[in-house]
BAMI-921804 format. One record per atom (N, C-alpha, C): x, y, z; residue in one letter. Coordinates in steps of 0.1 Angstrom, whole numbers, plus 5000, padded with zeros to 4 digits. Each point is the difference from the previous one (the first is absolute). Example, Ala and Ser with C-alpha at 12.3 -4.5 7.8 and 13.67 -1.06 7.14 Angstrom:
BEGIN
513249435078a;499150125000a;500950125000a;499650114993s;500950115000s;499250115008s;
This chain:
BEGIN
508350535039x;498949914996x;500649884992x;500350024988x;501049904991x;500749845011x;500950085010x;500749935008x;499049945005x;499250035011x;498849935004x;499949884991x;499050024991x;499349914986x;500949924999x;501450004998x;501049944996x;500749875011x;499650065010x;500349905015x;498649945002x;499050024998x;498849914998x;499949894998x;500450024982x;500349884995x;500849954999x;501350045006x;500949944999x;500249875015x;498850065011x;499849915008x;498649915003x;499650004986x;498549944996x;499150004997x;499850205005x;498450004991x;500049994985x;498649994999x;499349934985x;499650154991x;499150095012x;499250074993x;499650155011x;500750104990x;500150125011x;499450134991x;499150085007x;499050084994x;501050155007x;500850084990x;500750104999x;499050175001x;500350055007x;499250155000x;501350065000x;500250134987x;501450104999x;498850115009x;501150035005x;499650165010x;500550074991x;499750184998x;500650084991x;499750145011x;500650074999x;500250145004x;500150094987x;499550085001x;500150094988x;500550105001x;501150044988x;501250095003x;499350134993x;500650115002x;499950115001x;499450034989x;500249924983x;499150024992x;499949884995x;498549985005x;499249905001x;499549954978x;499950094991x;500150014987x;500849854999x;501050045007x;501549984991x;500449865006x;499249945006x;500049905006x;500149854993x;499149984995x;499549944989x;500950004986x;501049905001x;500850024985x;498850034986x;500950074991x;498950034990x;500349984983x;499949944992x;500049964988x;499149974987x;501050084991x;498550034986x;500849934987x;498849914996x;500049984986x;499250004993x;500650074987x;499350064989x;499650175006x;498649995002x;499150185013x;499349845013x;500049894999x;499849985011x;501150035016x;499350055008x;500850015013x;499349935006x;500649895009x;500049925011x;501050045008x;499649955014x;500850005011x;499849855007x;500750005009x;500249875009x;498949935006x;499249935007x;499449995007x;499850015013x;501850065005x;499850015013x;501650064997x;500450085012x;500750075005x;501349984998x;501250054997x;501049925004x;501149974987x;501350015008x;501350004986x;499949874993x;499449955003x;500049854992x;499350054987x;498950084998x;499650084985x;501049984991x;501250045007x;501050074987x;500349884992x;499749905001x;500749864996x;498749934988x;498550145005x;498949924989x;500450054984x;500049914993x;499749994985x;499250044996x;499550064986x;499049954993x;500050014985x;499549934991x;500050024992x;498249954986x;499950104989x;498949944995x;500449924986x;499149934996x;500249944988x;498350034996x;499949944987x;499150034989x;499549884992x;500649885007x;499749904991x;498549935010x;498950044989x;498549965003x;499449994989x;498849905001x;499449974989x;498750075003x;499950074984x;498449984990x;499249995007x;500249855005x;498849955001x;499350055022x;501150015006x;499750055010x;499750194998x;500550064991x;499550185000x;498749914994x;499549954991x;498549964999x;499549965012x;500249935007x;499349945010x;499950085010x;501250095007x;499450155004x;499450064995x;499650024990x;499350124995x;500650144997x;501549984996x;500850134997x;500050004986x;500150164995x;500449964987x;501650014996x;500250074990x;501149934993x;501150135006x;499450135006x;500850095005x;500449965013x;499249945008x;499950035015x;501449865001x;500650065014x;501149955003x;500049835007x;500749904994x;499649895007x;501649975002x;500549905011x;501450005001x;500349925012x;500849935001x;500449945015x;501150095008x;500449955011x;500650055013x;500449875003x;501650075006x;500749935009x;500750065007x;499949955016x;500550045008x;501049965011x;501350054999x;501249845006x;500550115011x;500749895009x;500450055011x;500949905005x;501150024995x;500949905001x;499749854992x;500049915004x;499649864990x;498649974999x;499450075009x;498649984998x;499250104995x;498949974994x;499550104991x;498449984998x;499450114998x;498349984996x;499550054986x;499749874995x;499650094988x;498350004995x;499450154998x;499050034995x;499549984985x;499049924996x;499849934987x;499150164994x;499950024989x;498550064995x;499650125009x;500650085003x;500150135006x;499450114988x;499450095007x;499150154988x;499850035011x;499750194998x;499950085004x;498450064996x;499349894995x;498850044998x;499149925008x;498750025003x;499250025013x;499749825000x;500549894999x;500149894999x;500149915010x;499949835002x;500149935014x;501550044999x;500750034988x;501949995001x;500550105000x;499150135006x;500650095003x;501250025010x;501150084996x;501249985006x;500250065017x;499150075003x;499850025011x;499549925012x;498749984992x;499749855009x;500449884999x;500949964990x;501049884999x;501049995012x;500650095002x;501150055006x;499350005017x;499250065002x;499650005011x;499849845004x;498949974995x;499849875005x;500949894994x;500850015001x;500849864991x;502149995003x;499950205001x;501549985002x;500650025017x;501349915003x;500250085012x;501450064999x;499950044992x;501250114997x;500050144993x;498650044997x;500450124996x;498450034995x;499450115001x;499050084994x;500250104993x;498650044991x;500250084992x;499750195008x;500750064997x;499650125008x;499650124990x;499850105008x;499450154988x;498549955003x;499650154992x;498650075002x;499449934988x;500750014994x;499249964982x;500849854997x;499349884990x;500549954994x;500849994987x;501249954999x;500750064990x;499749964986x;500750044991x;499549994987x;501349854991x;500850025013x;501049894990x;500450034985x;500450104998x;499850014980x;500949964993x;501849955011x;500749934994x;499849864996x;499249975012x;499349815000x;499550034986x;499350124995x;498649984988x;501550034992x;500550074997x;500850034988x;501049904998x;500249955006x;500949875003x;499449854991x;499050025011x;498749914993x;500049964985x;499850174993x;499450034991x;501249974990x;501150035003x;501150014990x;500349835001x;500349905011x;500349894998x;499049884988x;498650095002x;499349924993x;500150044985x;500550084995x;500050024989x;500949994993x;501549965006x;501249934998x;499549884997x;499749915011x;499649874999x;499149984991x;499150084991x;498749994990x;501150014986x;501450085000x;500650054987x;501249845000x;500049945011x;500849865006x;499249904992x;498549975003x;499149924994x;500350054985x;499750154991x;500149984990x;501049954997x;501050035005x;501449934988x;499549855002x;500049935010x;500249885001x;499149944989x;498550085000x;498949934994x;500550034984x;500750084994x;500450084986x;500249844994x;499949994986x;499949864991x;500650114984x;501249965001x;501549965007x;500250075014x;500349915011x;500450125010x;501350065000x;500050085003x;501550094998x;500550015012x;501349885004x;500650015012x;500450105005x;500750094992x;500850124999x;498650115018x;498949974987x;499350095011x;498949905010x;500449935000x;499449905014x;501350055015x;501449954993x;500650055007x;500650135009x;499250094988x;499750165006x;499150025007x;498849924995x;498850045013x;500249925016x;500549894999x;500749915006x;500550085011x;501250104993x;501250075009x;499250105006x;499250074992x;499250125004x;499049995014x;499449884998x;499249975009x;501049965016x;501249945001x;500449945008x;500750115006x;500550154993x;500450065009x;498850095008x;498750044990x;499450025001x;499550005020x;500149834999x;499549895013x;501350075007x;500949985000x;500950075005x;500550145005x;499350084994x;500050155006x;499349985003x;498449945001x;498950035009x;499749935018x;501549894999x;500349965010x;500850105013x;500750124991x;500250125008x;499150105007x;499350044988x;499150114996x;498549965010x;499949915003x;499049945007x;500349935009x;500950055011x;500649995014x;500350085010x;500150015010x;500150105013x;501550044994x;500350105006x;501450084995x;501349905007x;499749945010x;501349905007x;499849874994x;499249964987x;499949894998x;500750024985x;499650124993x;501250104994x;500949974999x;500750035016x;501250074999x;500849845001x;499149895006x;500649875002x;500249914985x;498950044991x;500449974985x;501250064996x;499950135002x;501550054996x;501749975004x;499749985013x;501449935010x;500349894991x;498649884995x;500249875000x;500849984986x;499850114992x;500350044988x;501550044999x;500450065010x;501050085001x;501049875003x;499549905008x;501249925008x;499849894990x;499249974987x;499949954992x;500849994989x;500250154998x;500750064987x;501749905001x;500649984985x;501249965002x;500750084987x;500650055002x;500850085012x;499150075009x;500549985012x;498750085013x;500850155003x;499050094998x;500450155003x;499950045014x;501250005008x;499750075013x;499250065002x;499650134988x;499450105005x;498850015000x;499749904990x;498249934997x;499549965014x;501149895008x;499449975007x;500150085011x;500750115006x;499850105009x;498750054998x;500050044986x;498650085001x;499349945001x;499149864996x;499249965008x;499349945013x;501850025003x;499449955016x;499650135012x;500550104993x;500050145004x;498250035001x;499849954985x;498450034994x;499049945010x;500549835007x;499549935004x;499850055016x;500750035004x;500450105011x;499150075003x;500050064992x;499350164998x;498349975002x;500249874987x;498649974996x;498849965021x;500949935007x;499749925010x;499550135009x;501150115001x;499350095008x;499550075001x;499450024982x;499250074996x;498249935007x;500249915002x;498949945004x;499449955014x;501150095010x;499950045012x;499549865008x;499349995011x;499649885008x;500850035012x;499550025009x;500249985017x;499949935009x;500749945010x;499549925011x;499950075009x;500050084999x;499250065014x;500550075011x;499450045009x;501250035014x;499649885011x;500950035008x;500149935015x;498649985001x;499949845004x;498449995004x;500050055019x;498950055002x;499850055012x;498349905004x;499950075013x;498849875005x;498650004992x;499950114990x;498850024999x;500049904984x;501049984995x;500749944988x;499349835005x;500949985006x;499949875009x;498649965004x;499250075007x;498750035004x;498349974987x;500550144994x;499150024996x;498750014997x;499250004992x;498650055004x;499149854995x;498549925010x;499649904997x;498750084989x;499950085004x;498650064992x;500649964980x;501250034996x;500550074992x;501349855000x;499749905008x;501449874999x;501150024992x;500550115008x;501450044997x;500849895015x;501850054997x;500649965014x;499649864999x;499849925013x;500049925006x;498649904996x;498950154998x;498449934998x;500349934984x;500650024993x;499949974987x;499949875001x;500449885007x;499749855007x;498849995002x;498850124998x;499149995002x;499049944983x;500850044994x;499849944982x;500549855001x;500749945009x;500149855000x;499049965009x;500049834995x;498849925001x;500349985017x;501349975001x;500949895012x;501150065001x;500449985010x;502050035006x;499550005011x;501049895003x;500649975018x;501150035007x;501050064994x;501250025009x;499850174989x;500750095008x;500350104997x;501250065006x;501250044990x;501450055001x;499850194997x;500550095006x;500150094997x;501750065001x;500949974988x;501450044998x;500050164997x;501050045012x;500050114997x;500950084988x;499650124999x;500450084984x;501150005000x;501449975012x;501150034994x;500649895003x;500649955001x;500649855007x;500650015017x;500350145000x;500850005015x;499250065008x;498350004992x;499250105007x;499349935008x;499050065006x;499049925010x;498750004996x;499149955000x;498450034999x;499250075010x;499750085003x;499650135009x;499149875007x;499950055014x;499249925010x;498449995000x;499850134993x;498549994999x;499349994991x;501149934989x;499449984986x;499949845001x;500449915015x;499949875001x;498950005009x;499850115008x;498550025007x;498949994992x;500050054990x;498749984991x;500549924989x;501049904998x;499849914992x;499549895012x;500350015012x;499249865012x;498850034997x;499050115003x;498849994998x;499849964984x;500950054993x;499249974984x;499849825000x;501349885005x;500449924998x;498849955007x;499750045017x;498549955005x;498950004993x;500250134995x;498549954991x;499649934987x;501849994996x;499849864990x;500449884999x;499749955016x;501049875005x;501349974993x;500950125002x;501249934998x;501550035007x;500949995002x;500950045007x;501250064996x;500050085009x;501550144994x;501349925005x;500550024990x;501949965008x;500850154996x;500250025015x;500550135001x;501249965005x;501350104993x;501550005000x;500650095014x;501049955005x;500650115012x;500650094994x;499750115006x;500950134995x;501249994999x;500750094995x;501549974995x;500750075011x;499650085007x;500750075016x;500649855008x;498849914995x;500149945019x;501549874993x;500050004991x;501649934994x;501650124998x;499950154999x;501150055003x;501249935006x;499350025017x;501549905005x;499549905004x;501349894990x;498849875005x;500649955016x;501150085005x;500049985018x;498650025004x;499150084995x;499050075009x;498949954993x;500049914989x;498649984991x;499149975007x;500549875014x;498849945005x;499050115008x;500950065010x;499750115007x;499150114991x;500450044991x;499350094991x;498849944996x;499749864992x;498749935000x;499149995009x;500550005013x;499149995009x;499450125004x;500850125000x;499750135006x;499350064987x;499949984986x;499350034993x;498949984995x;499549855004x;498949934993x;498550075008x;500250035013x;499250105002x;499850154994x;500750044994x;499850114993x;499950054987x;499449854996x;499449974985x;498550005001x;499850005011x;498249994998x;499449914998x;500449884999x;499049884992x;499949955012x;499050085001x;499449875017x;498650004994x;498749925010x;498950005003x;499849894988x;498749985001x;499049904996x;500749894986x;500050154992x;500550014986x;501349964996x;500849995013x;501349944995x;500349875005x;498849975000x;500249774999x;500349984985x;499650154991x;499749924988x;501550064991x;500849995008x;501950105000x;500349915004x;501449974991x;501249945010x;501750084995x;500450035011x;501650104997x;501049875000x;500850024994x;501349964993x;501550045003x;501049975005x;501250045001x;501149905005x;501150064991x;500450124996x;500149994981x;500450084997x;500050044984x;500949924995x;500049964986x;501149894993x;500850064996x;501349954998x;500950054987x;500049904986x;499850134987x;499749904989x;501050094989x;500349884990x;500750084990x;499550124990x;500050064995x;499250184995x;500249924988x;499049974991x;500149994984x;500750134991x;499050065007x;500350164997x;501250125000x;500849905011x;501050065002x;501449894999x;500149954985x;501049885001x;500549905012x;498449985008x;500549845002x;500350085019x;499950125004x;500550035014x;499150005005x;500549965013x;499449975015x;499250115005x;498449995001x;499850085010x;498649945008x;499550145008x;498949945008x;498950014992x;498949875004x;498750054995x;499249975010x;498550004996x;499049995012x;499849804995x;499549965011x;499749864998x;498549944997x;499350114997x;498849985000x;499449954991x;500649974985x;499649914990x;500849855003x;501149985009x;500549845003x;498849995009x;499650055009x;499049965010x;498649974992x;499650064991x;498749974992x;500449864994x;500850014990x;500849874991x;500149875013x;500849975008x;499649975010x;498649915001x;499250105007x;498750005003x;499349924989x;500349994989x;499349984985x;500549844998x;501049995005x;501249914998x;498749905010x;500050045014x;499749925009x;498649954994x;499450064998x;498350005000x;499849894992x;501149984986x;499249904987x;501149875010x;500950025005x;500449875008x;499349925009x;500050075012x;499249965012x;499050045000x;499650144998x;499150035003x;499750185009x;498650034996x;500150145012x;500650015014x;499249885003x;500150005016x;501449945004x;501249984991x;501349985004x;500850125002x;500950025013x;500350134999x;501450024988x;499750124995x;501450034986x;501450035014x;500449915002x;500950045008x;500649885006x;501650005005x;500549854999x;501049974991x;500849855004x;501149994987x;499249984987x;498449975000x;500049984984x;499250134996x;500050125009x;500150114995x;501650084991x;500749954993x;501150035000x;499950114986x;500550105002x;500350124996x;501049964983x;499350074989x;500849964987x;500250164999x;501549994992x;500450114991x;500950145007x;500249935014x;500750155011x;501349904999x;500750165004x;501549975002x;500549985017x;498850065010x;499949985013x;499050125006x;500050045012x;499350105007x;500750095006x;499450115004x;500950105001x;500450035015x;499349945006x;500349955014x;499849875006x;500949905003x;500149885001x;499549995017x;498849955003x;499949945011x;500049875007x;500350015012x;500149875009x;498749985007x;500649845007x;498649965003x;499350095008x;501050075013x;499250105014x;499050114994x;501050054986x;499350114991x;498949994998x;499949834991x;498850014999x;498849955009x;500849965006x;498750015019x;499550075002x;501050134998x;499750165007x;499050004993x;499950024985x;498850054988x;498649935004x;500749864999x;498849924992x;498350065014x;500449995008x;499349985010x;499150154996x;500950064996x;499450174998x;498949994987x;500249924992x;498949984985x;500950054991x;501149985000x;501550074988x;500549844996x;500149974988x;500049894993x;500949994997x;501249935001x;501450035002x;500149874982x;501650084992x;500449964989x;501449945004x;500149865001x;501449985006x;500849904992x;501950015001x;500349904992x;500449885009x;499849864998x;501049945005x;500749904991x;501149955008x;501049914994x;499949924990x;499249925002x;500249884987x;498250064995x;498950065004x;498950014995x;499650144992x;501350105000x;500150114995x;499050085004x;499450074992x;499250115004x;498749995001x;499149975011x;498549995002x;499350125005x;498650035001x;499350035005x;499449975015x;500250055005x;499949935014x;499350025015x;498750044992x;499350115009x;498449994994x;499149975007x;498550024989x;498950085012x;500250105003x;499150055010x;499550114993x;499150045003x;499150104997x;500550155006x;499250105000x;500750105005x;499050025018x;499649894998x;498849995015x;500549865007x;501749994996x;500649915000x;500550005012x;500050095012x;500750045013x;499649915007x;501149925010x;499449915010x;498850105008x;500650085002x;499050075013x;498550054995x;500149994988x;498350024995x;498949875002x;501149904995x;499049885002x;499049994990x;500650054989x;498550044990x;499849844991x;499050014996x;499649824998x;500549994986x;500250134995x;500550014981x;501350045002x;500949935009x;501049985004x;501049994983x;499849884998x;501149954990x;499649994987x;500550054987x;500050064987x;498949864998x;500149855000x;499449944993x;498949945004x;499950085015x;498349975004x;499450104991x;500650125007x;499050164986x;499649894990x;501550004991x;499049974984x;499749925001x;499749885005x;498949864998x;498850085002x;500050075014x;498350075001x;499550084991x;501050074990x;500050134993x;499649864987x;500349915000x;500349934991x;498849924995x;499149955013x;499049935000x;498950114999x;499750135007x;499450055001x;499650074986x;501150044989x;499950044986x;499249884993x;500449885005x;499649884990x;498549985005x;499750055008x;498349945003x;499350104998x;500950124998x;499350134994x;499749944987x;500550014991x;500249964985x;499249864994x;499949875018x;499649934992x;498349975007x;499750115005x;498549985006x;499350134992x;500150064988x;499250094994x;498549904995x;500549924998x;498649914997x;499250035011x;499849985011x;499250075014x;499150094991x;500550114995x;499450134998x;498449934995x;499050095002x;498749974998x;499549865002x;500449935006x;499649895002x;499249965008x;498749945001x;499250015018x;500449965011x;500150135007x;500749945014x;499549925012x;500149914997x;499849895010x;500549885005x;499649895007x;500749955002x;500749864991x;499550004980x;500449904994x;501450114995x;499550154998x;501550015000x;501150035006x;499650015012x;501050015012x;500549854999x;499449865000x;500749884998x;501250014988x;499250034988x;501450054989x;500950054999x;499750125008x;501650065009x;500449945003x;499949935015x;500649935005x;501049864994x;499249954990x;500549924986x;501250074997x;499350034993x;501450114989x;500850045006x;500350085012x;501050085011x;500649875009x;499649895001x;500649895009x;500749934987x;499649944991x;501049944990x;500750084994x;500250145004x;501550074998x;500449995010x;500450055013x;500450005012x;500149875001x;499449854991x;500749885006x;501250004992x;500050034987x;501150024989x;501450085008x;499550055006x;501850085007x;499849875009x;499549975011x;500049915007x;501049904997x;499949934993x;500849904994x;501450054991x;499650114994x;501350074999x;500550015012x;499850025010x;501150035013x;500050175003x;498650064998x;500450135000x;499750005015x;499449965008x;499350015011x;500949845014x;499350085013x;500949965013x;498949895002x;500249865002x;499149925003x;499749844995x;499849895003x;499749894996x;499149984992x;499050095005x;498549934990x;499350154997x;498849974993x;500050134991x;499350095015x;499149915007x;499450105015x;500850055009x;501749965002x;501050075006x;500450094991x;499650044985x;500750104993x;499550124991x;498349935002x;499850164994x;498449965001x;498850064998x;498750035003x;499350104991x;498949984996x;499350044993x;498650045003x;500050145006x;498150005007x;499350094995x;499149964991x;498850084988x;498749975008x;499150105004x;498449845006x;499350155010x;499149975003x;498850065007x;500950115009x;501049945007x;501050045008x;500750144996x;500649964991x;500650154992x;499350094991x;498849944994x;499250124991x;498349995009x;500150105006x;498849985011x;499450104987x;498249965003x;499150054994x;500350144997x;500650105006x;499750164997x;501750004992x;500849945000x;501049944986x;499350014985x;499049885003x;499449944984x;499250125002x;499250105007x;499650154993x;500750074997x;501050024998x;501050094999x;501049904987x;499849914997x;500949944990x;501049945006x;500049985006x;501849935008x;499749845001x;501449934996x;499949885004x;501650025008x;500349955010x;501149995010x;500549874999x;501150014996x;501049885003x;501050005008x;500149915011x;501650015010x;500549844993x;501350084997x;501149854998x;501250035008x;500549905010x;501050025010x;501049904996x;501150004996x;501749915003x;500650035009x;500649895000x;501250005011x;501050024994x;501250114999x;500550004992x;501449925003x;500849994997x;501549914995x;500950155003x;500749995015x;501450125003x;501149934996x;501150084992x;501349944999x;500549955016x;501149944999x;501049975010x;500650104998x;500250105009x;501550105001x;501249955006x;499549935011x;501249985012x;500149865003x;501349944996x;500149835003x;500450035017x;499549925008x;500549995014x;500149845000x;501550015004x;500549855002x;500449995017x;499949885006x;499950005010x;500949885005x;501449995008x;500649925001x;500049935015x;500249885002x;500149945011x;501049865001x;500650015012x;501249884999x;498849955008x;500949804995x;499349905004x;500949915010x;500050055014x;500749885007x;500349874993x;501149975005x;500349864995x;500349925005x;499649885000x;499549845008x;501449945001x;500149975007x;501649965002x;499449825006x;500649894994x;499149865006x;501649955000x;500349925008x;501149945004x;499749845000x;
């Protein structure tokens, strides 16, 4: 997934809406990293070894004047939170454990995305209160000396000291045990002369501390992982909590793995029903030998299943890149291409436009070290014609994209959603007149507002016009707008329906330059 995200942007998209899949391992508990300060226990917000790396810690510096304005009295616990995870951090103002808008439960819930409060009961915090209780009455014996007439340095400087270590053990004492054990290391490698053995033992402690706090990623995701349930927008449906998304990448769980065939079958229907399009990766079989890749592509693309209706709104990809492993100092290996093809796509759209196909020399490929099967032009004859979108390098233009077909992309189908950037212009126009004709709703159906459609839906469709999204001279060779008696017949307006047909002509790339040569006798005049 990471890798994906990471070749996105690195080939131009802007703005990409992430779903983690999770499988749940054997003890599901233990999943969720888990960490307590003071009797508060929180856990993660979500799943996963990344927990071990949350912080936390409380402090106690609050005013008077906000326990008055809560309504607490002078026992009940008031205190902030903070919560870090690496350099970034959340922190909780005016936190209590009593039935308040700043109760720490509901704070946390609605406010944090790193960690909730867990348990049956709310805790009592008694170190936050004792803590509390003891700083303020250092700080009240601090005021006396200061305020004393003579003041007596001697004990300014005692309450002074008292109070600052005071602040200082309570910066331990009021922390998760790995935040502890990290004060204690920082201490240890601070000390001069530094004690070897100080600092073993804390890193030991720190150690200890991390896996005391468990957190899992999970097992192998399987199709139902991938899938998942729409009732319940787990899986795939969880895109169902977003507003919008138009391209959709599915990287599989391991890098050398595959995405099961029928977990792209029901992302084509998911993607039809929310106008947008899958870019699905070739399996990693059909590159083995790359003597036999072409051969293998062809003999396998039928036995993926993405045929019928639903896969205009698909387009397949091959073959797979070679990229440097961050992960693995900097080595070469394979990935899926499916986030350069989205980035790509992202790239093209804010340039030219939808209706330009992402494919071509100014499709050019950022961040690969090459592909893992290098094809020629016949190669990609053999594909292209089949709806397999071929990744190819050449000489002075390096590495392009070089293929924009659909997966209903087969010459012999003839299907009219032929090519990647007819789909999304249709998929494209058709979202936008969804979104921008809600005004319709309740309106009297007749024929002053069937004129207003026609308004409103023709000065957008003229707007691409002139952008160049559409095939034609003038706006009546390029696209049409028909709202009127014709399309909402009387037993329509009983039934609530107003019918709009809008037709373009759309804009096909050029695949194939055909040049055509002829000698020209020559005149011979004496």
């Amino acid at each position: 997934m990471s890798y994906a995200v990471r070749d996105f942007y690195l080939n131009g998209g802007s703005q990409a809406i992430i779903v983690r899949l999770y499988k749940d391992p054997q003890a599901p508990d233990d999943a969720r990293a888990s960490l307590g300060v003071d009797d508060l226990a929180l856990v993660a917000k979500s799943p996963g070894t990344w927990g071990k790396k949350l912080r936390a810690t409380i402090d106690v510096e609050v005013s008077d004047e906000m326990r008055t304005r809560l309504g607490l009295s002078a026992t009940d616990a008031l205190f902030n939170l903070t919560v870090r995870l690496g350099n970034s951090s959340e922190k909780f103002l005016n936190l209590t454990v009593a039935d308040t808008t700043r109760r720490i439960d509901r704070v946390l819930k609605a406010e944090s995305s790193l960690v909730e409060l867990t348990g049956d009961k709310l805790p009592k915090v008694k170190k936050a209160v004792d803590t509390s209780d003891k700083l303020k009455k250092l700080n009240d014996e601090l005021n006396k000396a200061t305020s004393a007439n003579p003041p007596d340095q001697a004990k300014i400087d005692a309450a002074e000291k008292a109070l600052a270590s005071a602040k200082e053990t309570a910066k331990s004492e009021l922390a998760d045990a790995a935040t502890s054990a990290e004060i204690k290391l920082i201490a240890a490698k601070d000390a001069r002369p530094q004690v070897p053995g100080d600092i073993t033992k804390a890193e030991t402690e720190l150690k200890k501390a991390e896996e005391d706090m468990k957190g899992s990623d999970g097992g192998d995701l399987k199709q139902a992982e991938y899938e998942g349930k729409k009732d319940l927008k787990t899986g795939m449906f969880a895109l169902d909590k977003a507003d919008l998304f138009n391209l959709l990448c599915i990287p599989p769980d391991k890098r050398e793995d595959d995405v099961p065939p029928i977990v792209y079958q029901v992302a084509m229907a998911y993607c039809t029903e929310r106008r947008a399009m899958l870019i699905v990766d070739s399996p990693a079989s059909w590159s083995k030998n790359k003597d036999t890749a072409t051969a293998e592509a062809k003999k396998g693309l039928g036995g993926l299943g993405l045929s019928g209706t639903m896969a205009r709104n698909a387009a397949l990809y091959f073959p797979r890149v070679l990229e440097a492993d961050p992960l693995r100092d900097g080595q070469i290996d394979t990935f899926v291409p499916c986030g350069i093809i989205a980035g790509v796509m992202a790239r093209t759209d804010t340039a030219r436009g939808v209706w330009k196909a992402p494919a071509g020399l100014d499709a050019a490929i950022n961040g690969i070290q090459g592909l893992n099967v290098s094809l020629n032009d016949n190669e990609n004859g053999m594909l292209n014609p089949l709806g397999i979108n071929c990744l190819r390098i050449f000489p002075i233009n390096g590495r392009v994209i070089w293929g924009a077909r659909t997966l209903r992309g087969a010459d012999q189908l003839a299907d009219e959603w032929k090519y990647v950037p007819v789909r999304r212009t249709a998929l494209f126009i058709e979202e936008s007149l969804y979104r921008g004709t809600q005004w319709v709703v309740f309106e009297p159906n007749d024929e002053p507002l069937w004129a207003q459609i026609r308004l409103n839906i023709g000065a957008f469709m003229h707007n691409l016009f002139r952008q160049g999204a559409f095939q034609g001279t003038t706006p009546r060779e390029a696209y049409f707008v028909k709202c009127d008696k014709e399309t909402t017949t009387q037993n329509d307006i009983n039934l609530g329906i107003v019918n709009i047909v809008v037709g373009f002509a759309p804009l096909k790339p050029a695949e194939f330059v055909i040049i055509k040569l002829q000698q020209m006798a020559g005149q011979i005049e004496v």
